[in-house]
Structures are given as structure tokens and as C-alpha cells.
C-alpha positions in Angstrom: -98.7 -23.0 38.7 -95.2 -22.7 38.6 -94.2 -19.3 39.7 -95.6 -16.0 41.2 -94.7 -13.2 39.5 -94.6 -9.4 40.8 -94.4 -8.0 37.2 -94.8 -9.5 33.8 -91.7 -8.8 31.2 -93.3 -6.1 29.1 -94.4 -4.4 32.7 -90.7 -3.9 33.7 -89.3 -0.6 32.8 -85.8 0.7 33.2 -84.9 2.2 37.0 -83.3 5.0 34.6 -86.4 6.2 33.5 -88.2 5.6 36.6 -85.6 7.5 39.3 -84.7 10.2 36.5 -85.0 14.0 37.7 -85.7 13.1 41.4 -83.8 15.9 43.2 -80.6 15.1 45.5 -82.4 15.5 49.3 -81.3 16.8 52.6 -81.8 14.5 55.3 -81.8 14.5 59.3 -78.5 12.9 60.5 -79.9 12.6 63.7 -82.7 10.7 62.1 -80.2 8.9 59.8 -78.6 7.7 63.0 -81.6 6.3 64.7 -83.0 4.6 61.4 -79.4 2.9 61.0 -79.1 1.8 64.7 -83.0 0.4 63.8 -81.8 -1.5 61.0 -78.5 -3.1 62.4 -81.0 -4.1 65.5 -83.7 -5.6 63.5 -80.9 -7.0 60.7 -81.4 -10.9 60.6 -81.0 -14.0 57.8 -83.8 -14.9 56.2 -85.4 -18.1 57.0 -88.1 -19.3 54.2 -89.0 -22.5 56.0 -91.2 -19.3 58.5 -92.3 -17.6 55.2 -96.1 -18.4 54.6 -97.9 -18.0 51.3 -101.0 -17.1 52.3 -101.8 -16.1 48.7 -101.2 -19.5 47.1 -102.8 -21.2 49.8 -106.0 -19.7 49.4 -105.9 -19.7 45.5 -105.2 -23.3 45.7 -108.3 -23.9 48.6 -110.0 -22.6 45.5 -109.2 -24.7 42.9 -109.7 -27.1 44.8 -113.1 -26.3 45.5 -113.9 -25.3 42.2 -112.7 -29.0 41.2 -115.2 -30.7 43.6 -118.0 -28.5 42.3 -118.3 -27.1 46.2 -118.8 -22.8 46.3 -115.1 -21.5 47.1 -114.2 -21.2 50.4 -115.3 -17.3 52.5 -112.1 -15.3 52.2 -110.3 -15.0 55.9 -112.0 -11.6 57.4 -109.8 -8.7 57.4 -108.3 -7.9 60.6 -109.3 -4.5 62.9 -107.5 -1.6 61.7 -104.4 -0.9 64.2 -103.7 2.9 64.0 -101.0 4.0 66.1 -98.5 6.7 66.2 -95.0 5.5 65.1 -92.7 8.2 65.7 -94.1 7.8 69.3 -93.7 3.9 69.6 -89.8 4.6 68.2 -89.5 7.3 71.2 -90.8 5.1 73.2 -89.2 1.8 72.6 -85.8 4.1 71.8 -85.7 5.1 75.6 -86.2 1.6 76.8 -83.1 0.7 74.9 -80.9 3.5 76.5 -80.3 5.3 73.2 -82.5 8.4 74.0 -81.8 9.5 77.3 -84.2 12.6 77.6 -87.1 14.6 75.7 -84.6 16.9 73.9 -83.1 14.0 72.1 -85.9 12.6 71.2 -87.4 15.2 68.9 -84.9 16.3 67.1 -85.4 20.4 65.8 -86.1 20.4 62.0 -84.8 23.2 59.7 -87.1 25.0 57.3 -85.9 25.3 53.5 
């Protein structure tokens, strides 16, 4: 194994044909504003010693078993599923940074087409 690949050569399509006829869309500024000051907060460099392959790891754990003639190892259980409201978490943690300073701001009206 020399490389993980996303897609295979004759998988990969132009973005020409992929993007063409989406329609130009109107967005939020106020909503544009809060998802840039979110990004230039959360904005870091990329450090790939942290980066863990779990993927490879576990193929590999097989192989390895499979090698050995032991059964493969039990795949890791699948964690509880964690449903939460964003938008209010982004209110939320949005006031404790000072940039919404009351309720009006923090739901912004939306216009109807």
C-alpha cells in the first residue's frame, strides 16, 4: 500500500460539467459576516504529525491478522449519536465572544423570494 486515493482517474470528471447551470444565489450578509469572523477564528496551519489514520490503521490490524491466520480484529463501536442544534450553539458561543450583543442580532430577519 502505497497511497489512499479519494477517486480513481477515470472517476474524476471536469468541475465544468459538475457546477454547470447552478444558479447565481442571494446570500445573508449578516450571515456572511458571522461565517467569515468563524473562519478567521478557527483559521490555523495544518499540523500532520496530529493527523491520525484511523482507516489505515485498522486495514493494516487486518492484514495482519489475516497473515497470522487469527479472525480480524472487532471493528471499534460507533460512538452515541450527538444531536444538537447548531444555529443555537453559534448563538450561544457568538454572545460569549461579545460579537452578538442581544437577541435581535442574533436572528437575523430572512427575506422571502
Amino acid at each position: 500500500m502505497v497511497m489512499t486515493e479519494l477517486r480513481n482517474h477515470n472517476e474524476m470528471v471536469s468541475e465544468n460539467t459538475v457546477f454547470n447551470g447552478l444558479t447565481k444565489q442571494k446570500y445573508d450578509p449578516d450571515l456572511l459576516e458571522i461565517a467569515g469572523m468563524l473562519i478567521d477564528k478557527k483559521a490555523t496551519t495544518f499540523d500532520p504529525s496530529k493527523f491520525e489514520d484511523t482507516y489505515e490503521d485498522a486495514l493494516i490490524a487486518m492484514i495482519d491478522a489475516k497473515r497470522k491466520g487469527n479472525k480480524p480484529p472487532k471493528p471499534a463501536t460507533k460512538p452515541k449519536e450527538n444531536v444538537i442544534n447548531l444555529a443555537e450553539v453559534l448563538k450561544k458561543s457568538l454572545k460569549q465572544e461579545g460579537l452578538i450583543r442581544s437577541a435581535k442580532c442574533a436572528s437575523p430577519k430572512r427575506k422571502r423570494a
